[in-house]
N, CA, C and O atoms as a Tinker XYZ file with bonds, in Angstrom:
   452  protein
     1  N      9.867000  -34.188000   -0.855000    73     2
     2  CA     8.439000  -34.080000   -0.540000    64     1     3
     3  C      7.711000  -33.658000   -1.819000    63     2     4     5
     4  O      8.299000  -32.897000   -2.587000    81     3
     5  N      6.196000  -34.191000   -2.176000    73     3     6
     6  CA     5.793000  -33.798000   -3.440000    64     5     7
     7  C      5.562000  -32.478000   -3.304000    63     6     8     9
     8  O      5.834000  -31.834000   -2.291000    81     7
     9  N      5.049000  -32.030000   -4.331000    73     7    10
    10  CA     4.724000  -30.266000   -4.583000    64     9    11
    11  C      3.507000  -30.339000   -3.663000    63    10    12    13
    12  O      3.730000  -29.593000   -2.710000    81    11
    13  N      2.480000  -30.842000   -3.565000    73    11    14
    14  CA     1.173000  -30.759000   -2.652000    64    13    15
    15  C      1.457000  -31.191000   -1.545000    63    14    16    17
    16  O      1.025000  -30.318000   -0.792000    81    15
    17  N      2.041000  -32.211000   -0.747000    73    15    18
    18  CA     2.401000  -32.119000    0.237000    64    17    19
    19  C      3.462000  -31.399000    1.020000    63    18    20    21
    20  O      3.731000  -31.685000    2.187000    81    19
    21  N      4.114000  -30.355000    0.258000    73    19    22
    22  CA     5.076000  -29.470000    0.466000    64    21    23
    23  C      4.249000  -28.126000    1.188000    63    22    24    25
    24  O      4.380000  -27.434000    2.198000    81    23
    25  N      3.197000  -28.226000   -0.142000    73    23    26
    26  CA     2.308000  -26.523000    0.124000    64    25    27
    27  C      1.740000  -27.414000    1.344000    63    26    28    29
    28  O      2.314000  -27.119000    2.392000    81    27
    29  N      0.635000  -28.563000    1.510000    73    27    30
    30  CA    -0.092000  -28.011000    2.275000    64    29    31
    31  C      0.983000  -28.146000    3.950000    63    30    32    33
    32  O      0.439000  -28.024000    5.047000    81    31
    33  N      2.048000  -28.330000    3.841000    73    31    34
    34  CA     3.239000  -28.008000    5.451000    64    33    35
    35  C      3.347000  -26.797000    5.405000    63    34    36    37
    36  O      3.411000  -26.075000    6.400000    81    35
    37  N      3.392000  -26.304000    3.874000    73    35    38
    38  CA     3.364000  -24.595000    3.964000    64    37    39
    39  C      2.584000  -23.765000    4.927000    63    38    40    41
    40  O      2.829000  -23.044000    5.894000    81    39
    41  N      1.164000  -24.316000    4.014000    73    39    42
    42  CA     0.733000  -24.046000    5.011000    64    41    43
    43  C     -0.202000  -23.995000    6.130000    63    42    44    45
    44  O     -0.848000  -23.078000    6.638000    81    43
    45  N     -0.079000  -25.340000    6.387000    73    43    46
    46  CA    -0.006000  -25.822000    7.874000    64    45    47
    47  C      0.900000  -24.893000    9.369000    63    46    48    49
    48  O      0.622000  -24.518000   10.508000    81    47
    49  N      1.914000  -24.879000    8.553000    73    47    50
    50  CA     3.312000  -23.910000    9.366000    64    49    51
    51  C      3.095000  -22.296000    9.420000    63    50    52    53
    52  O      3.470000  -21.507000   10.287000    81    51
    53  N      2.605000  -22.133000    8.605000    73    51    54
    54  CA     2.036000  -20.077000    8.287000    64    53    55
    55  C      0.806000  -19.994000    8.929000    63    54    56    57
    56  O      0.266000  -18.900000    8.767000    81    55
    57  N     -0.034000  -21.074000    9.843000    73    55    58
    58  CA    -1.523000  -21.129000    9.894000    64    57    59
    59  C     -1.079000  -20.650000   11.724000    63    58    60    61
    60  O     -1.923000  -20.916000   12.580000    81    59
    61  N     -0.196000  -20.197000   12.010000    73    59    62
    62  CA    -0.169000  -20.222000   13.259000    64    61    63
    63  C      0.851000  -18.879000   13.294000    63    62    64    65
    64  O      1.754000  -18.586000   12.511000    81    63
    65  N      0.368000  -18.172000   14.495000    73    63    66
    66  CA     1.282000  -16.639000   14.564000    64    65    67
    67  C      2.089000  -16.633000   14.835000    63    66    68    69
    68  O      2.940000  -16.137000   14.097000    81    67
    69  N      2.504000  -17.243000   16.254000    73    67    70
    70  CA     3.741000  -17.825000   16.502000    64    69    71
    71  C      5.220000  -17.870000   14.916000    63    70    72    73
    72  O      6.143000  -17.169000   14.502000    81    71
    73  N      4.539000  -19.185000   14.594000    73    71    74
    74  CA     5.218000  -19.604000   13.576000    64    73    75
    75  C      5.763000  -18.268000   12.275000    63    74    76    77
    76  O      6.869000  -17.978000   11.819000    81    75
    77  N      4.573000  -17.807000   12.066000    73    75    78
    78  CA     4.754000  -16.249000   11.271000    64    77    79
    79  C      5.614000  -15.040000   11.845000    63    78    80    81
    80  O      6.419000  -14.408000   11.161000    81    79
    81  N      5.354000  -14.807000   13.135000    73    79    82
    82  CA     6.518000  -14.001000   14.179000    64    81    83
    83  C      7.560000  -14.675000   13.870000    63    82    84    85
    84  O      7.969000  -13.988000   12.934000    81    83
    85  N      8.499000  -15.757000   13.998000    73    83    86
    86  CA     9.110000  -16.046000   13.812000    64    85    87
    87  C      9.866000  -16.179000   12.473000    63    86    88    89
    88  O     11.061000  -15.968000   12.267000    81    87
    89  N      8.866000  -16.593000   11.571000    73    87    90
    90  CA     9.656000  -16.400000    9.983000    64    89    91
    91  C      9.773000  -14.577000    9.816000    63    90    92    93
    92  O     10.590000  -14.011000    9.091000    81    91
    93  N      8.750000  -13.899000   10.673000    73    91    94
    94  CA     9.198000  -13.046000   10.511000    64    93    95
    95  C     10.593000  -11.975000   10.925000    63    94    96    97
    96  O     11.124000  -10.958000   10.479000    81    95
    97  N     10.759000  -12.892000   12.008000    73    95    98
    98  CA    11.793000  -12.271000   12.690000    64    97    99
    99  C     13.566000  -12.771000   12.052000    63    98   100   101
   100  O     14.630000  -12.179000   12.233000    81    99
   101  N     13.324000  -13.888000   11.390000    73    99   102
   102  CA    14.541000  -14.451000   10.094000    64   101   103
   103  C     14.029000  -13.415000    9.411000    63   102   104   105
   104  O     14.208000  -12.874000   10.503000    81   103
   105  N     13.668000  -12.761000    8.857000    73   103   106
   106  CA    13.914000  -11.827000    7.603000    64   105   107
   107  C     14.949000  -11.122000    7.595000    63   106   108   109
   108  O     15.720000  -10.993000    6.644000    81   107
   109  N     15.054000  -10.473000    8.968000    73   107   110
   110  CA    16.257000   -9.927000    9.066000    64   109   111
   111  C     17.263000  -10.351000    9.417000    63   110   112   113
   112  O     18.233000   -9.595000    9.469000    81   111
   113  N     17.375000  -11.667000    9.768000    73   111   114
   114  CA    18.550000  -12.619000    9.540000    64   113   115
   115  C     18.881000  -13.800000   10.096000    63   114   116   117
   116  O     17.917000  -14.523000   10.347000    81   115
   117  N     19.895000  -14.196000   10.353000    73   115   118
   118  CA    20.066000  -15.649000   11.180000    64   117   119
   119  C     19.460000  -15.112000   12.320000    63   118   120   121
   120  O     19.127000  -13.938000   12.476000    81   119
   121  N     19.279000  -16.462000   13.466000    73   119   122
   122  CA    18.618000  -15.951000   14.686000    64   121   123
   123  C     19.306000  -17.495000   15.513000    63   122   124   125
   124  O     19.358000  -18.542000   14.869000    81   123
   125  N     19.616000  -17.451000   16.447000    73   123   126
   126  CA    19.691000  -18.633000   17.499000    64   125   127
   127  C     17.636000  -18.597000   17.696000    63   126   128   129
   128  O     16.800000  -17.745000   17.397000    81   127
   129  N     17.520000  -20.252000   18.457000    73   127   130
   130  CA    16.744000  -20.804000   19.114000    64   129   131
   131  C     15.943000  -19.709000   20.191000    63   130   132   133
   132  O     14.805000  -19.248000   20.280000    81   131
   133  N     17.441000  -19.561000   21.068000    73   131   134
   134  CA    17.337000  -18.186000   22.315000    64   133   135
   135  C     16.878000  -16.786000   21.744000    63   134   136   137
   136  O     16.176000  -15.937000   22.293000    81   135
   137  N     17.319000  -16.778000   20.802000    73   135   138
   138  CA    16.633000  -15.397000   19.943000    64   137   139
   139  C     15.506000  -15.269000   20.086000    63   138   140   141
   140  O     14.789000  -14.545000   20.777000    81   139
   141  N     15.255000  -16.620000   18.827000    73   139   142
   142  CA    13.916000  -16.281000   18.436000    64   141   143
   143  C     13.000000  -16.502000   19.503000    63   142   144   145
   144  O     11.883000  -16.018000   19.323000    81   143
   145  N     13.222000  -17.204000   20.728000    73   143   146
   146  CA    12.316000  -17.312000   21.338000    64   145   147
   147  C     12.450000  -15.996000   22.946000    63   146   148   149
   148  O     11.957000  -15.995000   24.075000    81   147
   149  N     13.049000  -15.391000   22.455000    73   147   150
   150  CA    13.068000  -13.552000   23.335000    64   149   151
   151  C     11.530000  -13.273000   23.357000    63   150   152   153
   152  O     11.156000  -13.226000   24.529000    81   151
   153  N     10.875000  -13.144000   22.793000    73   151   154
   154  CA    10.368000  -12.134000   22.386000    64   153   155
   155  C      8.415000  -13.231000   23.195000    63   154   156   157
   156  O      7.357000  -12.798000   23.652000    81   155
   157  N      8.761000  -14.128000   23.033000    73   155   158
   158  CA     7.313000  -14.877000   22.991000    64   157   159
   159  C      7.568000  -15.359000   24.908000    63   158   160   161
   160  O      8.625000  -15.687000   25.447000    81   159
   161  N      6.282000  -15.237000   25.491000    73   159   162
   162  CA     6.180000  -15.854000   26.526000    64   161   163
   163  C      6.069000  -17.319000   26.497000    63   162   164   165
   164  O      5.244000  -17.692000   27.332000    81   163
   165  N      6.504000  -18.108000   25.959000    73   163   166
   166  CA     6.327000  -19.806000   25.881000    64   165   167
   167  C      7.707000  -20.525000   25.927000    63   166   168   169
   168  O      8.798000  -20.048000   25.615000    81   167
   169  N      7.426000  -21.772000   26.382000    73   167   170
   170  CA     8.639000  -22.057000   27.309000    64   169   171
   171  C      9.916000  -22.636000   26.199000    63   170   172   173
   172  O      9.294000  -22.798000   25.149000    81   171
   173  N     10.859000  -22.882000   26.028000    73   171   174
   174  CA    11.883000  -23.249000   25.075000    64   173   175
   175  C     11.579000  -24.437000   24.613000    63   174   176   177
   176  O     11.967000  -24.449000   23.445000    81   175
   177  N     11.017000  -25.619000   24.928000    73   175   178
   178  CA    10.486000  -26.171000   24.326000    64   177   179
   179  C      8.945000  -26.256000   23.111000    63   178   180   181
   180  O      8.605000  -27.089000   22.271000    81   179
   181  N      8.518000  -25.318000   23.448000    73   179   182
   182  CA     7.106000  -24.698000   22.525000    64   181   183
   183  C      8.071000  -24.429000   21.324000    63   182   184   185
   184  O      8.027000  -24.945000   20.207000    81   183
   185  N      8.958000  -23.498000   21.814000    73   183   186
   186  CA     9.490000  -22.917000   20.615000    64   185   187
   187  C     10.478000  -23.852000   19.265000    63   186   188   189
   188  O     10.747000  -23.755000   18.068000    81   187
   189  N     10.733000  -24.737000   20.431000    73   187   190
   190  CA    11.274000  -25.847000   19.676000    64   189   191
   191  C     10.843000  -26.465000   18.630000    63   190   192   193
   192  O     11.371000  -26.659000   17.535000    81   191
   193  N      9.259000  -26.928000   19.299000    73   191   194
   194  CA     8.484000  -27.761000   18.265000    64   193   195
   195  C      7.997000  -26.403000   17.006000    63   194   196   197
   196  O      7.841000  -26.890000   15.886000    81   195
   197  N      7.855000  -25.486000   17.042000    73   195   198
   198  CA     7.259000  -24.220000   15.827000    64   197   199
   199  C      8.548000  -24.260000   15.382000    63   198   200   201
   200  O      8.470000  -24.138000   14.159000    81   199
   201  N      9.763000  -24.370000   15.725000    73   199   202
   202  CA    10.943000  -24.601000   14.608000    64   201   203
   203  C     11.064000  -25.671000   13.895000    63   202   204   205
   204  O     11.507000  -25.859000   12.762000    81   203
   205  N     10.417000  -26.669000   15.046000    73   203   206
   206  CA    10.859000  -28.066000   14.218000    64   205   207
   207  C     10.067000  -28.493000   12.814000    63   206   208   209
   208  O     10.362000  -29.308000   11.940000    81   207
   209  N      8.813000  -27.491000   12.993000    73   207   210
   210  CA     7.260000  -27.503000   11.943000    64   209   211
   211  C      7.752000  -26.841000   10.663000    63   210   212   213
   212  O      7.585000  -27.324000    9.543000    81   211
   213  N      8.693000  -25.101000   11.059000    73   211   214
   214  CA     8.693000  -24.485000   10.371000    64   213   215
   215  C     10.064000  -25.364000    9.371000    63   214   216   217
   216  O     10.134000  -25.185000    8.155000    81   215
   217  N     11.044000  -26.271000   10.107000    73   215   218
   218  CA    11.977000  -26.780000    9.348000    64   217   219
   219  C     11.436000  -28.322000    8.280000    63   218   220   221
   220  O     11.763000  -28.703000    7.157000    81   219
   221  N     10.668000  -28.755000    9.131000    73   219   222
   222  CA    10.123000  -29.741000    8.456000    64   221   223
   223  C      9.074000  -29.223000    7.102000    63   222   224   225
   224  O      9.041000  -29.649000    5.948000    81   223
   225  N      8.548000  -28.523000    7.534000    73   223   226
   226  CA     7.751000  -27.641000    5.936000    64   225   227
   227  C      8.723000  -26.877000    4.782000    63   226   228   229
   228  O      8.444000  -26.381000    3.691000    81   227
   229  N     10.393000  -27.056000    5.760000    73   227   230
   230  CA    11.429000  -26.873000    4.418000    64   229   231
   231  C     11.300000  -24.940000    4.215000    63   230   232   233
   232  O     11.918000  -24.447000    3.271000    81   231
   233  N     10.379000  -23.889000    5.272000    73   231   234
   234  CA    10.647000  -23.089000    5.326000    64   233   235
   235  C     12.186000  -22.464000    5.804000    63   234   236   237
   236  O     12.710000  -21.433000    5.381000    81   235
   237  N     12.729000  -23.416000    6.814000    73   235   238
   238  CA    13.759000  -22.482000    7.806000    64   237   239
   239  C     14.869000  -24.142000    7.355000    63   238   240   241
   240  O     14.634000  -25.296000    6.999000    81   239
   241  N     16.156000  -23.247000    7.679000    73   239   242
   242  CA    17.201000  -23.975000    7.552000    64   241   243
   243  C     17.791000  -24.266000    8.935000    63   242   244   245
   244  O     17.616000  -23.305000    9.685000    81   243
   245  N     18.524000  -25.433000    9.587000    73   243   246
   246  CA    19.509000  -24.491000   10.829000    64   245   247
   247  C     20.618000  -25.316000   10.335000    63   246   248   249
   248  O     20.668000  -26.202000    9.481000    81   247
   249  N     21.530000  -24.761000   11.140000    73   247   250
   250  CA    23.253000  -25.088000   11.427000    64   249   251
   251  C     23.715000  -25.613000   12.595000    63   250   252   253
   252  O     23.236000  -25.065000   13.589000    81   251
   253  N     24.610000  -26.633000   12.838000    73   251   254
   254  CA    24.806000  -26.699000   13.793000    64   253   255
   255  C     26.570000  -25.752000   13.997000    63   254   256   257
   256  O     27.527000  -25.775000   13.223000    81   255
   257  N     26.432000  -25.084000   15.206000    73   255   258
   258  CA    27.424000  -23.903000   15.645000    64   257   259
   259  C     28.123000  -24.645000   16.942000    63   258   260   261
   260  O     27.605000  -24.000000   17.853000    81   259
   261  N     28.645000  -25.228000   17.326000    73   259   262
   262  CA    28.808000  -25.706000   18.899000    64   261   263
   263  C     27.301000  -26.428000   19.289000    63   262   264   265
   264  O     26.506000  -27.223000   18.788000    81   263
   265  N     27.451000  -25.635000   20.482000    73   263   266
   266  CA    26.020000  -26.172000   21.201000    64   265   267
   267  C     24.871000  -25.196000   20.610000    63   266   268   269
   268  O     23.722000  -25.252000   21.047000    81   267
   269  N     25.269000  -24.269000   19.554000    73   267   270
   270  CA    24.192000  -23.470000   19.004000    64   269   271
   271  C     24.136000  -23.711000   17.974000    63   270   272   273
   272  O     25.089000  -23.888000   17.215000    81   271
   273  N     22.268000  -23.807000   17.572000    73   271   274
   274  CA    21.630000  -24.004000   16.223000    64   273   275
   275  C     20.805000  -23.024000   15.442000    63   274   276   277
   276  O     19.682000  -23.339000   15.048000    81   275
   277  N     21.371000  -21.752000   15.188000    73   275   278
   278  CA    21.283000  -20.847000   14.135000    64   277   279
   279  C     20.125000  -21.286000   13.359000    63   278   280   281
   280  O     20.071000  -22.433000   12.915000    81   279
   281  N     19.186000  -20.421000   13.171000    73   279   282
   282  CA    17.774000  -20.916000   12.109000    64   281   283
   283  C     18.321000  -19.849000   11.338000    63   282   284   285
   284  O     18.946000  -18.931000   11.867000    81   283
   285  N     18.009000  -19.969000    9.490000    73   283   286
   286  CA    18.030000  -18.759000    8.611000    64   285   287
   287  C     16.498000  -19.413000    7.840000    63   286   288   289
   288  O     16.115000  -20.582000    7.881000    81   287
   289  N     15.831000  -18.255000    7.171000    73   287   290
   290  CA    14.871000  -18.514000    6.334000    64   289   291
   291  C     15.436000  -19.693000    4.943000    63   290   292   293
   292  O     16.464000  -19.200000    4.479000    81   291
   293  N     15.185000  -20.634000    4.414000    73   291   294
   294  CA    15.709000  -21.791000    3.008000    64   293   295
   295  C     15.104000  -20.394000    1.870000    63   294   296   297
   296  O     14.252000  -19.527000    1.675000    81   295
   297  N     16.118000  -20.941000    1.477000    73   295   298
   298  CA    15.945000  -20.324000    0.160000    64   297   299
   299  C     14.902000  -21.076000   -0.762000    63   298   300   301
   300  O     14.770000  -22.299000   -0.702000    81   299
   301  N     14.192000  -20.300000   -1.590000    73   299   302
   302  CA    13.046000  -20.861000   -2.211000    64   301   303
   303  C     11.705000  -21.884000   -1.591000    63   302   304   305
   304  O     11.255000  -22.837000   -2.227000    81   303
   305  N     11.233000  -21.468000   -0.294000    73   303   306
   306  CA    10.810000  -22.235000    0.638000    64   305   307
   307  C      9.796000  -21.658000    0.233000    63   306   308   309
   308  O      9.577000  -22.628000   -0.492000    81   307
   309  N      8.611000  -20.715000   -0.083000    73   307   310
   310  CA     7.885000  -20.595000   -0.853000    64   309   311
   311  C      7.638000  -20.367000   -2.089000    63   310   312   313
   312  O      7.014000  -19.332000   -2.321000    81   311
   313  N      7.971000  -21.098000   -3.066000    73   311   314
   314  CA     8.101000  -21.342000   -4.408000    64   313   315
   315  C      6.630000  -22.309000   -4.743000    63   314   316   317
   316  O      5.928000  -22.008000   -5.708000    81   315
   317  N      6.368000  -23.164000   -4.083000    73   315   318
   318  CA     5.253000  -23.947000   -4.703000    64   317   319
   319  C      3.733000  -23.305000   -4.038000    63   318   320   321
   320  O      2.617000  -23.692000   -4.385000    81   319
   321  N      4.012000  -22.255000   -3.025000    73   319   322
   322  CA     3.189000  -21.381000   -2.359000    64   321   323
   323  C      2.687000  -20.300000   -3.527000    63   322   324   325
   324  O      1.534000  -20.126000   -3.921000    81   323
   325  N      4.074000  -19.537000   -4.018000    73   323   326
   326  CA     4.126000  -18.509000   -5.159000    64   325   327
   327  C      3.510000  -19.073000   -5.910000    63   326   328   329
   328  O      2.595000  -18.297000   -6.184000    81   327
   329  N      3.295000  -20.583000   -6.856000    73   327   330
   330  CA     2.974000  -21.168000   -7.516000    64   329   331
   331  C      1.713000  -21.513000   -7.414000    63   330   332   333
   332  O      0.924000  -21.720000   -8.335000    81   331
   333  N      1.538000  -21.570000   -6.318000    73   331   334
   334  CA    -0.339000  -21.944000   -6.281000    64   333   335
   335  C     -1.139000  -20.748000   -6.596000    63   334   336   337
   336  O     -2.004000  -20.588000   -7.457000    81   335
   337  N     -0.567000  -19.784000   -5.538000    73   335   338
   338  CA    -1.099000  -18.234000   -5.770000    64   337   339
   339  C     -1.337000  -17.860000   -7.135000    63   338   340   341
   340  O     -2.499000  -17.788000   -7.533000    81   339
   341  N     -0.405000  -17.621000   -7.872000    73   339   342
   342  CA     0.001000  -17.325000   -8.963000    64   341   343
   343  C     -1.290000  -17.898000  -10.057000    63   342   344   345
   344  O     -1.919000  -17.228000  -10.876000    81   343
   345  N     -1.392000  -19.077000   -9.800000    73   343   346
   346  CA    -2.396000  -19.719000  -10.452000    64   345   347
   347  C     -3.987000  -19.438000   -9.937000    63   346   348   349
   348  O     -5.022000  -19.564000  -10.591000    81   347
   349  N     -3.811000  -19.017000   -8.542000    73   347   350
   350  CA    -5.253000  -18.455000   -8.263000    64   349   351
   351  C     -5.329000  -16.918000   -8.335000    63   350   352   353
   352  O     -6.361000  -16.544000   -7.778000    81   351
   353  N     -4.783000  -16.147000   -8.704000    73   351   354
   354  CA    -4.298000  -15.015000   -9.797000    64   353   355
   355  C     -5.166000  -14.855000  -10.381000    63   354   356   357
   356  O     -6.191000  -14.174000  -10.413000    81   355
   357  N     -4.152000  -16.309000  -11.399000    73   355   358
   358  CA    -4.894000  -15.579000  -12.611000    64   357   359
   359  C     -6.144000  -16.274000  -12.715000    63   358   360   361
   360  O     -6.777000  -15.871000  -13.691000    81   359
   361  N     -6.649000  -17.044000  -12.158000    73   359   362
   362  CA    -8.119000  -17.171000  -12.212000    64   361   363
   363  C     -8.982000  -16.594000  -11.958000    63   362   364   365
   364  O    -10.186000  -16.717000  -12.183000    81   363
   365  N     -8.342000  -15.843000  -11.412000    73   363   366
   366  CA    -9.427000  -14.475000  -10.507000    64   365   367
   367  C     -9.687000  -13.603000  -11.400000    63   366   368   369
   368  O    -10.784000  -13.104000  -11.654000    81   367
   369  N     -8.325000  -13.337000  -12.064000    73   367   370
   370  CA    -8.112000  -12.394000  -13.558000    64   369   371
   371  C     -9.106000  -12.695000  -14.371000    63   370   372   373
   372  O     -9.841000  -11.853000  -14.887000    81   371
   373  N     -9.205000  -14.207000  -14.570000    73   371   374
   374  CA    -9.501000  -13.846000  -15.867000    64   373   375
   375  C    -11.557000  -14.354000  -15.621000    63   374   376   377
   376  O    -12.494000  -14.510000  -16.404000    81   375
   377  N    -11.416000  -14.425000  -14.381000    73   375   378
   378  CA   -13.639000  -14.468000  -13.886000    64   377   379
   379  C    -13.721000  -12.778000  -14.043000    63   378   380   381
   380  O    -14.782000  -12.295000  -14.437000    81   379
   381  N    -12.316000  -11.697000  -13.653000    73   379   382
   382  CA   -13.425000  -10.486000  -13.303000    64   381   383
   383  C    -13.370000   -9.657000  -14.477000    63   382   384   385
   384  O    -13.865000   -8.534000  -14.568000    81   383
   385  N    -12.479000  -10.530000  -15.735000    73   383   386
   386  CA   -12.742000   -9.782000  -16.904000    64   385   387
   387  C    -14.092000  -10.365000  -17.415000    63   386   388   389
   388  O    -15.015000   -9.598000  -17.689000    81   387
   389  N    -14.194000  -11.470000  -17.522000    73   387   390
   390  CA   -15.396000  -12.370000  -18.008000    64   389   391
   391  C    -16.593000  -11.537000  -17.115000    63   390   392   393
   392  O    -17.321000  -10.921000  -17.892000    81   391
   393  N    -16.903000  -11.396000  -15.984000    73   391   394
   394  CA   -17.681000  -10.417000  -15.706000    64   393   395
   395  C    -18.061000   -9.173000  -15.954000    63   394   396   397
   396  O    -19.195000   -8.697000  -16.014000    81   395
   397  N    -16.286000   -8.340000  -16.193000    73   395   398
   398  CA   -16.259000   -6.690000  -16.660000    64   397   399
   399  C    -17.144000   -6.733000  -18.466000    63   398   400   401
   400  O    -17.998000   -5.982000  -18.938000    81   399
   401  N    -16.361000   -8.104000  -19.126000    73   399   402
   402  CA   -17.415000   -8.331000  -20.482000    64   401   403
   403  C    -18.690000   -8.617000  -20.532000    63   402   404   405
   404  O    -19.322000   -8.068000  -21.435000    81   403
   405  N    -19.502000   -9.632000  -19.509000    73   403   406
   406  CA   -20.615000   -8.962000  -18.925000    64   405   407
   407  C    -21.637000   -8.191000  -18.622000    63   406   408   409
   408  O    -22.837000   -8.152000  -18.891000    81   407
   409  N    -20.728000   -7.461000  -17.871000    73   407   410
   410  CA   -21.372000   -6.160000  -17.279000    64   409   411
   411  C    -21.455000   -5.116000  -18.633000    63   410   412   413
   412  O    -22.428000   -4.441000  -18.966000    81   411
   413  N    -20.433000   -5.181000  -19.150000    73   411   414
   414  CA   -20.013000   -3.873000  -20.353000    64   413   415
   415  C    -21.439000   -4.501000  -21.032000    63   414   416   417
   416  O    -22.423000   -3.789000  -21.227000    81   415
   417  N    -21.408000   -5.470000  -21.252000    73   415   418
   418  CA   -22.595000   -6.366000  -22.361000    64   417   419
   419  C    -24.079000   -6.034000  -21.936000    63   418   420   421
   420  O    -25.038000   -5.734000  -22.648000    81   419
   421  N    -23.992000   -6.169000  -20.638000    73   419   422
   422  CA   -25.571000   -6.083000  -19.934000    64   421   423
   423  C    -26.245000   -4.237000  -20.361000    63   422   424   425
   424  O    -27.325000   -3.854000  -20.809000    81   423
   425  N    -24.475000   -3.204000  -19.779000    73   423   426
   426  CA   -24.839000   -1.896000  -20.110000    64   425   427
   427  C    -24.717000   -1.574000  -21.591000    63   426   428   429
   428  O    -24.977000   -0.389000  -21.797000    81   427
   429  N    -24.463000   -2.126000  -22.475000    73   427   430
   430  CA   -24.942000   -2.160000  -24.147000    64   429   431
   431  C    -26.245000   -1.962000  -24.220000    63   430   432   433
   432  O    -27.018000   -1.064000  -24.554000    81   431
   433  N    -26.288000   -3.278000  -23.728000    73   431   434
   434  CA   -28.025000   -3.722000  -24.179000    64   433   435
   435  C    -29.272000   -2.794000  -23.383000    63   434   436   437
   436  O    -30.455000   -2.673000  -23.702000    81   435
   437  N    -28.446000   -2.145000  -22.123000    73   435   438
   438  CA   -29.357000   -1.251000  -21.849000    64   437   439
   439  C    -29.735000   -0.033000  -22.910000    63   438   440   441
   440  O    -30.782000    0.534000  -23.223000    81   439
   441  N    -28.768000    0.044000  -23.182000    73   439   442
   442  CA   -28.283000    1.379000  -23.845000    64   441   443
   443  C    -29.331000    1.223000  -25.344000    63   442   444   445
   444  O    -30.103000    2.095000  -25.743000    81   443
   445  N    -29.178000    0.366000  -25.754000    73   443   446
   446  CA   -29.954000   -0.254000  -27.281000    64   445   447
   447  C    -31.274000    0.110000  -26.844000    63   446   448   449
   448  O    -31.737000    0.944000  -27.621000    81   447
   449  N    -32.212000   -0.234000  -25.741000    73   447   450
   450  CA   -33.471000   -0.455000  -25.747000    64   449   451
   451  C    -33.914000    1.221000  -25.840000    63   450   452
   452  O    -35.101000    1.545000  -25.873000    81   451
């Protein structure tokens, strides 16, 4: 998948709570289907399709176990996420120095008169 159509499944898939409960609940580790879906009132199929979103956006991995399919968080599944951020960072960085030079500039010139 390209880098832009990667982020925006990113996040497409993080834009929903559900989906976030759930990556949140892999943090602490593998999880069955039945797991992850303990905790949410929606029927096993709901939960199906927010796995199938969160696997297709290349966030979550599964396994097949028998008749059980283990989800774990993919490794490096927000990397082009980190990467966008990162870049709107430092843009941010470097408008609120250009402003702090500015401002310092505006209170100079007060200071002169």
């Amino acid at each position: 998948m390209q880098t832009q159509a990667r982020l925006d499944a990113t996040l497409a898939a993080l834009s929903d709570s559900t989906r976030r409960a759930i990556l949140a609940r892999l943090v602490e580790g593998e999880a069955t289907v039945q797991e992850l879906a303990a905790p949410f009132a929606i029927s096993q199929p709901a939960i199906s399709r927010h796995i199938r979103v969160l696997s297709d956006a290349g966030l979550i991995v599964q396994r097949v176990d028998g008749p059980r399919r283990p989800c774990r968080l993919a490794p490096g599944a927000l990397s082009e996420l980190d990467d966008y951020l990162a870049m709107l960072r430092r843009a941010l960085e470097k408008n609120y120095a250009r402003l702090d030079r500015l401002l310092a500039q505006e209170t100079q010139d007060k200071d002169t008169l």
